[in-house]
C-alpha positions in Angstrom: -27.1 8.4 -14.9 -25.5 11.0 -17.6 -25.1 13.6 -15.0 -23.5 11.2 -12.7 -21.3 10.0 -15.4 -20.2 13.9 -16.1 -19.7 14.3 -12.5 -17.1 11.3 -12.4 -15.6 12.8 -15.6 -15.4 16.0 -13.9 -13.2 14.4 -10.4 -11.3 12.9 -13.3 -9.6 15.4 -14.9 -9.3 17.3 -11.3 -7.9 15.0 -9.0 -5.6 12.1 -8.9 -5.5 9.0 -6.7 -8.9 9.5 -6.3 -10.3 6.9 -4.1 -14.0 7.5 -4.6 -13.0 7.1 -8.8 -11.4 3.8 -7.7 -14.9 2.6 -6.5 -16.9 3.6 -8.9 -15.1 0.8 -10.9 -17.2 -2.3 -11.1 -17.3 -5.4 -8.8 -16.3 -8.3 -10.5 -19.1 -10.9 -8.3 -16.8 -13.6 -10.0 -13.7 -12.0 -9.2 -15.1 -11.9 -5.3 -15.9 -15.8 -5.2 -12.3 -16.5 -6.1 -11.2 -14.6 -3.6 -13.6 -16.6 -1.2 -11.9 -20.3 -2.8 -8.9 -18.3 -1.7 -9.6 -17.5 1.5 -11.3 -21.0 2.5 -8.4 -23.0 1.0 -5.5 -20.7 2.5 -7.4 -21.0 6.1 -7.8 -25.0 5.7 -3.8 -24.8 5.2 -2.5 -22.5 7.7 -5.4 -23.5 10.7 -3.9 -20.7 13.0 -5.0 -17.7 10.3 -8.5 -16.7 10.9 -10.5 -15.5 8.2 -11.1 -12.4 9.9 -7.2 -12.1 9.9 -6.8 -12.0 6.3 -8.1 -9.6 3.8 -7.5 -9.5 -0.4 -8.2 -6.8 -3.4 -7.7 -8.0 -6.7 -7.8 -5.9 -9.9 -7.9 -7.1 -13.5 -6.3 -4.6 -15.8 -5.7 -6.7 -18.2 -7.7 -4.7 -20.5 -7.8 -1.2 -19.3 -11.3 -0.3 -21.3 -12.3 -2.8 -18.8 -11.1 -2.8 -15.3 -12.6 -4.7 -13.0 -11.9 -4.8 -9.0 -12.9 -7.5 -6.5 -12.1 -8.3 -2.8 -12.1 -10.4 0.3 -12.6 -8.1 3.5 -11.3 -5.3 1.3 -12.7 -2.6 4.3 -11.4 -4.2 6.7 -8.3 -2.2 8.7 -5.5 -3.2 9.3 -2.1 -2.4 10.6 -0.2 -1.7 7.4 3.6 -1.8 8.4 6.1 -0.6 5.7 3.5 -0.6 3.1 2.3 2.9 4.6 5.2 4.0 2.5 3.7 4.1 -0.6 1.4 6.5 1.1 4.9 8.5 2.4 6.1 8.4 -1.3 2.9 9.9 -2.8 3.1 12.6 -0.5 6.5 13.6 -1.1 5.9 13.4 -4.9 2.8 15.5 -4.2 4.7 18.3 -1.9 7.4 18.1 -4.9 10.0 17.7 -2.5 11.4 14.5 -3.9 14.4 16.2 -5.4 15.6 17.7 -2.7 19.0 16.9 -1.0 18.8 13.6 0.5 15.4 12.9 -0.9 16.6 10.4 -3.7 18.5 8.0 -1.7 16.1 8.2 0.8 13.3 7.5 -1.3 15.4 4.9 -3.3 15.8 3.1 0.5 13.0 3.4 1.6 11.2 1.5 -1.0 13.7 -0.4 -2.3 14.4 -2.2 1.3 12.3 -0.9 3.2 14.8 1.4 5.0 13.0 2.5 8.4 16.1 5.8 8.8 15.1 6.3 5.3 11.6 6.7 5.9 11.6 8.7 9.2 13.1 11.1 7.6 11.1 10.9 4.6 8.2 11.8 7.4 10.1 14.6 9.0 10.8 16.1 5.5 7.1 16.2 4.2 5.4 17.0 8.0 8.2 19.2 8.9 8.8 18.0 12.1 11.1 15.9 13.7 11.7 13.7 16.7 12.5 14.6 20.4 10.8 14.5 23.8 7.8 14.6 25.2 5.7 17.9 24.1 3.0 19.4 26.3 0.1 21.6 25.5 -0.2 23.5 22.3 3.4 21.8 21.1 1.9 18.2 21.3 -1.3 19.7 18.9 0.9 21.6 16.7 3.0 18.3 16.0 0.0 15.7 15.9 -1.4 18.3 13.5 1.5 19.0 11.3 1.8 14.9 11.2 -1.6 14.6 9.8 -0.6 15.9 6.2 -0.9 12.8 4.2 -4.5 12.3 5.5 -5.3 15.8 5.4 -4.6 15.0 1.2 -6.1 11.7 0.6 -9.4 12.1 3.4 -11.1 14.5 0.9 -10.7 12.1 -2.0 -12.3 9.3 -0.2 -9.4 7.4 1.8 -10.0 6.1 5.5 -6.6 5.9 6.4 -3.9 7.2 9.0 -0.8 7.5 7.9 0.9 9.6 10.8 3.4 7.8 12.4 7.2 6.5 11.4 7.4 3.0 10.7 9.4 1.8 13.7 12.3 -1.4 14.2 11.3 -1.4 18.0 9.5 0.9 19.5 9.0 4.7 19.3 9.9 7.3 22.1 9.2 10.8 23.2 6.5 12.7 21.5 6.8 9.3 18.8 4.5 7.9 21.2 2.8 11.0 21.8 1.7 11.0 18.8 -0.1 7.5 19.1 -3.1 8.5 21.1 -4.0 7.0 24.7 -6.2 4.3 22.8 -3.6 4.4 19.5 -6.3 6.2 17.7 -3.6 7.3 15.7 -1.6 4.5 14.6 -1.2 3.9 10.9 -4.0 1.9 9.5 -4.8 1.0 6.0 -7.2 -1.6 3.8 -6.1 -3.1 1.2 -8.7 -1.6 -0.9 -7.4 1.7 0.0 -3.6 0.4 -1.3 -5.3 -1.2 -4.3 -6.4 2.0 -5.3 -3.3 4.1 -5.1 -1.6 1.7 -6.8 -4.2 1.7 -9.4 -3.2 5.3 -10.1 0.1 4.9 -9.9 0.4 2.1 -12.5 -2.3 4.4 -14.5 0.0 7.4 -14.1 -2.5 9.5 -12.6 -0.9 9.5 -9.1 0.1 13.3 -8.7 1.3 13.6 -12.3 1.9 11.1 -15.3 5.8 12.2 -13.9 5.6 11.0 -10.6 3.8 8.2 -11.0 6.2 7.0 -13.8 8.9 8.0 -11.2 7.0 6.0 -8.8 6.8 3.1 -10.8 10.6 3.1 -11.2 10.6 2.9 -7.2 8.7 -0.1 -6.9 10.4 -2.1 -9.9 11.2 -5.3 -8.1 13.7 -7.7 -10.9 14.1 -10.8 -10.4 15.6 -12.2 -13.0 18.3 -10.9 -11.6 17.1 -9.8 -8.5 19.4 -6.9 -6.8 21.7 -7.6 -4.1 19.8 -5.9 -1.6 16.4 -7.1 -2.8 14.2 -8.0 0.4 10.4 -7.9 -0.8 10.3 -10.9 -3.8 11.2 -14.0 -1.5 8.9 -14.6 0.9 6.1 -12.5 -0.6 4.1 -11.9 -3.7 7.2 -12.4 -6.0 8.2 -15.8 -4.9 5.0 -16.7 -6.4 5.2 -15.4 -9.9 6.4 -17.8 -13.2 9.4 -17.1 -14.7 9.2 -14.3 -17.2 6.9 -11.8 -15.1 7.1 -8.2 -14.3 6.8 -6.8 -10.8 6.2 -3.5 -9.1 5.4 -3.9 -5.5 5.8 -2.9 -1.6 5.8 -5.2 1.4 5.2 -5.0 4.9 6.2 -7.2 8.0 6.3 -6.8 11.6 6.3 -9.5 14.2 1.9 -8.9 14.0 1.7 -8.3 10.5 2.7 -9.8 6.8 1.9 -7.9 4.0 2.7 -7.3 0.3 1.2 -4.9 -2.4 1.7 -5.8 -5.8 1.3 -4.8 -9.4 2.0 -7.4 -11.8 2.3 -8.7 -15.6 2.5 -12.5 -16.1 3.4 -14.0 -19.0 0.0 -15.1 -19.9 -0.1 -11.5 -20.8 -2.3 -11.0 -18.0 -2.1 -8.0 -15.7 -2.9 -7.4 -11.8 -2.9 -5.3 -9.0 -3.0 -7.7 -5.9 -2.9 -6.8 -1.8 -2.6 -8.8 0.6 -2.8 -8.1 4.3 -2.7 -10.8 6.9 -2.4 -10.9 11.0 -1.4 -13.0 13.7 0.9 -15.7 11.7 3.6 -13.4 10.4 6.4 -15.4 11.3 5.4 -18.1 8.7 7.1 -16.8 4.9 5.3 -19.1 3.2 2.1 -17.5 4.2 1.3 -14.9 2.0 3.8 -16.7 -1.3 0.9 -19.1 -1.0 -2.0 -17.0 -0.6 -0.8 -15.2 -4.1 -0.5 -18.7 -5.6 -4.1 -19.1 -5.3 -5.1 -16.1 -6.6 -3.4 -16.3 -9.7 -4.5 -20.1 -10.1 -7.7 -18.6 -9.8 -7.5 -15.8 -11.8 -6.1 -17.6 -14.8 
C-alpha cells in the first residue's frame, strides 16, 4: 500500500489531468445510489430516454481533503458534441499556443458560445492542418495522424477518448469525412467520467499549469446574475437549474442526437460540484437535462 501510495505521489507531481489520478479517488457507494434515484425518476418522467441513453459523474469537492466521485454509466461512450472543446482548449493551453494571433477570440468563442468557425480553427491551429479535399495514400495517414494530437496527450494518462474531428453545424466534407473512418471509428467520443476528470484538474489548477487552468477557468465562467448577451449554455442546461446566488463554470453540448452539459459548480449551501451529464435520443426536449441536474442536487443536499 505505501509503495502504491508513493507511486501515485510520484504521477502527481509529474503529470497533470491525469486520468488514472482521477480514479484512484474513492467511490462514494452513496453518492452512486443517488445517481440511480436519479436515473429511475428522470426515465419515469421523460418515457422516451432509455437508461442506457443517459449517463452521470458527480464529484463532491466540497471539502477538498476529501473528494469523493460517483457515477451512473460513467464508462459508457458517447458522442460528446461541443463539450469535446474542453478537450480542444486543454490542448491548445498545453501546445502554448493560446496567445497566438487569433487564438484569444477564438478561444473566447469557442467556449463562450460554442462557436463551431472558432473551434475549427482552434483544430487546425493545434494539429496543423487544415480543411480541403479528399486526400489519398500517404496524405490521408499523414492528416489522420497529425489530427490525433489530443489523444496522442491524454491516452498515456489514462483517457479513452477521440477527440479528432471539428465539431460540425451540418455535415463535414472532403478529407473532414475522411477522417471519420469507413465505420466512424474515428468520431469524437467521450464519457463523462473522462470530462469529470479534466474538469477536476482544471478547477484543481493542475490542468497543464496552475496558469492555464486558472485561464481556463476564466473561459468557462458562465454569470448569470447577469448573464452575458450572448450567453447560450445556462438556459436549458445545468444553469437553469441552480438557486440564486451560485457560481458556474461549465461547457455544453447539443446536436439534433445529443444534449449534454459539463459543469462545475458552488451553491449557496456552500456546497461544491463537478456534474456531467450526457444524454441521447431526446435532445430536442430543453427541459431534459435542467431536470436531470435538479435531481442531483436534491439528492446531493
Amino acid at each position: 500500500m505505501r509503495i502504491r501510495l508513493v507511486v501515485l505521489l510520484l504521477l502527481a507531481a509529474a503529470a497533470r489531468a491525469d486520468y488514472r489520478e482521477f480514479k484512484e479517488f474513492p467511490v462514494d457507494p452513496s453518492i452512486e445510489t443517488k445517481l440511480r434515484h436519479v436515473a429511475d425518476a428522470t426515465v419515469k418522467e421523460f418515457p422516451k430516454l432509455k437508461p442506457e441513453d443517459l449517463s452521470m459523474t458527480v464529484i463532491d469537492m466540497t471539502t477538498m481533503s476529501t473528494i469523493s466521485r460517483g457515477d451512473y454509466r460513467g464508462d459508457a461512450a458517447f458522442y460528446p458534441a461541443s463539450v469535446v472543446k474542453l478537450f480542444f482548449m486543454a490542448e491548445a493551453f498545453h501546445q502554448k499556443v493560446q496567445s497566438q494571433p487569433d487564438m484569444p477570440r477564438a478561444l473566447g468563442e469557442m467556449m463562450r458560445i460554442s462557436d463551431n468557425d472558432a473551434a475549427a480553427f482552434i483544430m487546425d491551429v493545434i494539429s496543423d492542418t487544415a480543411a480541403g479535399p479528399e486526400l489519398d495514400g500517404r496524405a490521408l495517414k499523414k492528416f489522420i495522424d497529425k489530427r490525433s494530437v489530443i489523444n496522442r496527450w491524454l491516452t498515456p494518462l489514462g483517457y479513452d477518448i477521440s477527440a479528432m474531428a471539428k465539431p460540425w453545424s451540418f455535415s463535414p466534407y472532403g478529407r473532414e469525412m475522411q477522417l471519420l473512418g469507413a465505420n466512424r471509428e474515428n468520431r469524437n467520443r467521450a464519457t463523462t467520467n473522462a470530462i469529470a476528470s479534466l474538469m477536476l484538474w482544471i478547477v484543481r489548477g493542475r490542468a497543464v499549469s496552475p496558469e492555464a487552468s486558472k485561464a481556463m477557468m476564466e473561459l468557462l465562467a458562465r454569470p448569470l446574475d447577469p448573464p452575458r448577451s450572448d450567453e447560450n449554455q445556462v438556459k436549458e442546461f445545468i444553469g437553469e437549474s441552480l438557486p440564486k446566488g451560485s457560481k458556474l463554470w461549465s461547457k455544453a453540448g447539443w446536436t439534433s442526437e445529443v444534449r449534454h452539459d459539463a459543469a462545475y459548480v458552488e451553491l449557496p449551501s456552500g456546497r461544491k460540484y463537478i456534474v456531467v451529464i450526457f444524454t441521447r435520443g431526446v435532445a430536442d426536449d430543453v427541459k431534459l437535462v435542467p431536470s436531470i441536474a435538479a435531481k442531483i442536487f436534491a439528492e446531493m443536499e
